[in-house]
C-alpha positions in Angstrom: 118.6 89.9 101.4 119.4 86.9 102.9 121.2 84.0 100.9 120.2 80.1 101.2 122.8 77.8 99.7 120.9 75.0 99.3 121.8 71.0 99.2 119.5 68.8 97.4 119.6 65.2 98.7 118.5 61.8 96.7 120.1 58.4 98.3 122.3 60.4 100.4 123.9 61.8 97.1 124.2 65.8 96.1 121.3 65.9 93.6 120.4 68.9 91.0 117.0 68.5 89.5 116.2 70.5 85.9 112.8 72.1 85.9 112.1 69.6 88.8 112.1 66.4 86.9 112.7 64.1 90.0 113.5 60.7 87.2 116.1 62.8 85.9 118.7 63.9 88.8 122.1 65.4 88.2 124.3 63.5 90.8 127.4 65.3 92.4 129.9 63.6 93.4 130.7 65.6 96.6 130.3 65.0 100.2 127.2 66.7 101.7 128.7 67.7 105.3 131.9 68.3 103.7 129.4 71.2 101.6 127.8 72.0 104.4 131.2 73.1 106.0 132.2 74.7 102.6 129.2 76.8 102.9 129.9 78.0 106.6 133.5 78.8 105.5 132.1 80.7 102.9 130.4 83.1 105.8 126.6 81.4 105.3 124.4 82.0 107.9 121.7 79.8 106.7 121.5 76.8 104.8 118.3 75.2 102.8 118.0 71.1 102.3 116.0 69.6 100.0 115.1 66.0 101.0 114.1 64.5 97.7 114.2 61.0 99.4 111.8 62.2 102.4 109.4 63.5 100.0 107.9 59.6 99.3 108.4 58.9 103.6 112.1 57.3 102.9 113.6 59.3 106.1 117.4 57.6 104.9 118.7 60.5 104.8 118.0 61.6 108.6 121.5 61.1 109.7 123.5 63.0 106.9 120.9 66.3 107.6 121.4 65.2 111.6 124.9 65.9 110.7 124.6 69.0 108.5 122.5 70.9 111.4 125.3 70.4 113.2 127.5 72.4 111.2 128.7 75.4 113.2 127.5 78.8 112.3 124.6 77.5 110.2 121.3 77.6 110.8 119.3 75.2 108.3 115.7 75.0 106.6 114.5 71.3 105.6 112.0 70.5 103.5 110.6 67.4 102.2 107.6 64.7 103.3 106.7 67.2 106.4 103.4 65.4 107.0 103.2 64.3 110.5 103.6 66.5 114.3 106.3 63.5 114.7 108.7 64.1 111.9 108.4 67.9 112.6 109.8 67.7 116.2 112.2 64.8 115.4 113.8 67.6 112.6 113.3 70.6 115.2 114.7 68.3 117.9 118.3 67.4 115.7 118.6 71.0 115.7 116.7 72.3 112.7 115.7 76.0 112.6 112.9 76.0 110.2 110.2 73.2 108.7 108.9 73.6 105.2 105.8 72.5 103.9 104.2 72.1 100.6 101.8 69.5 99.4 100.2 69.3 103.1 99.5 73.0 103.2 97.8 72.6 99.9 95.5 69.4 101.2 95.1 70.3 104.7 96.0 73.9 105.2 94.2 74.2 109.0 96.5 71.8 110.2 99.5 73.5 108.9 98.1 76.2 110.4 98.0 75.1 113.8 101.7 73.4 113.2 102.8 77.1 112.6 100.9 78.4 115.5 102.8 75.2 117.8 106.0 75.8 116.4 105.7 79.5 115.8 108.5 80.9 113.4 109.7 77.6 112.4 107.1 76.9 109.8 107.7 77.9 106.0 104.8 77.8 103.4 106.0 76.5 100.1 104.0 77.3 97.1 105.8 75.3 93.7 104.7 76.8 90.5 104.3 75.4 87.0 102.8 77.3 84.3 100.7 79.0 86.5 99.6 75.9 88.3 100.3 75.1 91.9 101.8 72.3 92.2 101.8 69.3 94.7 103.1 65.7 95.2 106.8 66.3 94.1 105.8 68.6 91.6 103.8 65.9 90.0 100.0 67.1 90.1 99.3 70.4 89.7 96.4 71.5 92.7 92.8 72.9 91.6 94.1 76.1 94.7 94.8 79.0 93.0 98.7 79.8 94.5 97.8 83.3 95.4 94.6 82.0 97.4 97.0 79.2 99.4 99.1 82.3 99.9 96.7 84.2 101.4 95.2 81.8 103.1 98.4 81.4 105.6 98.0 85.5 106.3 97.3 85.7 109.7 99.7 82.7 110.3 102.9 82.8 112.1 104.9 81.4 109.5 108.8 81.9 109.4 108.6 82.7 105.7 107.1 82.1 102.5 108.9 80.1 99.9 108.1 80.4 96.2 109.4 78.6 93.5 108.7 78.3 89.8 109.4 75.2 88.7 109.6 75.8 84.6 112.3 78.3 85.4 115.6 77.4 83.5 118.5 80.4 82.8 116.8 81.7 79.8 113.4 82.2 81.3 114.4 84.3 84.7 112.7 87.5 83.8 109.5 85.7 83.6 110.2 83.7 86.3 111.0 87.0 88.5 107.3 88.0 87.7 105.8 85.0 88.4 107.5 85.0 91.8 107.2 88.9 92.1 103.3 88.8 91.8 103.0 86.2 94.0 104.9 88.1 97.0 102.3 90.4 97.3 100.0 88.1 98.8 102.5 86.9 101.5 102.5 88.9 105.1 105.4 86.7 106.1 109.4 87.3 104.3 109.5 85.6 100.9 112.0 83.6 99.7 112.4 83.0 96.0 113.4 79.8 94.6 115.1 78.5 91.0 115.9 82.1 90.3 119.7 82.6 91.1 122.2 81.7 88.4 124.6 84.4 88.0 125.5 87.1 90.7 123.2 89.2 88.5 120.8 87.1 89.1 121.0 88.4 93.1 121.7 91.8 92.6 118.7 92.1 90.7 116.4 89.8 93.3 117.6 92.0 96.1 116.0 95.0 94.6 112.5 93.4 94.1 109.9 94.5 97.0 108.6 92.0 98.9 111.6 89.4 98.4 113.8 89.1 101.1 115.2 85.7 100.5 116.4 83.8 97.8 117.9 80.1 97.3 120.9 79.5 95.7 121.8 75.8 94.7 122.9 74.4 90.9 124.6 77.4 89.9 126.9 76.9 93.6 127.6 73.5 92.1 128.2 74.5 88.4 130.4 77.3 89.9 128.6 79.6 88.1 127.9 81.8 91.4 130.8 82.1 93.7 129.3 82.0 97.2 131.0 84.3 99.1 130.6 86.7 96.1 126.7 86.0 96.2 126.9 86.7 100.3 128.7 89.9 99.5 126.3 91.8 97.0 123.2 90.1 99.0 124.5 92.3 102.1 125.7 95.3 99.9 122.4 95.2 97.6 119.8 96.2 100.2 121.8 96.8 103.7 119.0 98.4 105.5 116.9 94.7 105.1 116.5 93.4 108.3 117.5 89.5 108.6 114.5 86.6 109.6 115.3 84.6 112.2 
């Protein structure tokens, strides 16, 4: 299994969102390249950013993620506001390794399509769940596309990965949250990530065993120092050895 300690980004600021309430950040008051760093010390080899900012076409926070992909020994998935050809390649062309994209996949999935089929292996598909409901716009709208149909939709598609997150998740609801997420891999030919699922080093055992998963982000509970990163890296590699990494 492969591990994505993931940096969430609002104003340039360390953001945590609960349940994805984007009025209602938790702000830490850390430096995101000095994380980023932190993270490669750690023994990452991959690194997810969330750009909450880039989500509304604000692309402030260019420079600090310019900076982060330059962090040596990390290789680093962005999402966030991925609508255009132009912003892909300007990301791709700092030195990103991977483009995700959610809402636009939703409304115009043929053009995704033939963004993954441009940039082969650099496109991620991400499908945000809430109650059941796809959900689009920052989380805000919830789509009429059944997530399993979106999902399928991308089969043929050479997309990098798959990402899946449920949105409602919070620490008491991960077992539900694991079936929600489980379910949906089914449908995916590319690797699935999971996302929102990771609080504890349980939490990863327990993910790594799950068919279909091969991928999981790992964000607040780094933060909350709940999870110990280097741990996490540890039982991810022990867990399921013979899983071979995406690249």
């Amino acid at each position: 299994m492969i591990l994505f300690p993931t940096i969430e980004l609002m104003k340039g600021r360390c953001v945590s969102l609960r349940r994805g309430r984007l009025g209602e950040p938790k702000i830490w008051h850390v430096d995101p390249l000095e994380k980023a760093a932190e993270f490669a010390g750690a023994g990452a080899n991959w690194m997810h950013i969330t750009d909450f900012d880039g989500m509304y076409g604000d692309d402030r926070n260019f420079e600090p993620i310019a900076q982060m992909i330059r962090t040596p020994g990390l290789s680093v998935q962005i999402s966030g506001g991925f609508r255009t050809q132009e912003r892909i390649e300007r990301y791709l062309e700092a030195g990103a390794a991977r483009i995700v994209m959610g809402t636009i996949a939703a409304r115009y999935p043929g053009w995704v399509r033939e963004m993954a089929k441009y940039f082969p292996d650099q496109i991620v598909l991400s499908v945000d769940i809430w109650k059941g409901n796809l959900m689009v716009d920052g989380w805000t709208e919830a789509s009429a596309i059944d997530p399993a149909t979106l999902i399928e939709e991308f089969a043929e598609t050479p997309l990098a990965a798959v990402k899946i997150t449920d949105i409602d998740n919070d620490v008491d609801a991960t077992e539900a949250s694991l079936g929600v997420i489980s379910g949906l891999a089914v449908h995916a030919r590319a690797p699935v990530i999971a996302s929102g699922l990771v609080h504890t080093i349980d939490d990863i055992a327990r993910l790594a065993y799950v068919p279909n998963i091969e991928g999981a982000l790992v964000g607040r509970a780094l933060f909350e120092r709940t999870v110990d990163l280097g741990e996490a890296l540890r039982v991810a590699a022990e867990a399921k050895p013979s899983a071979a990494e995406f690249i």
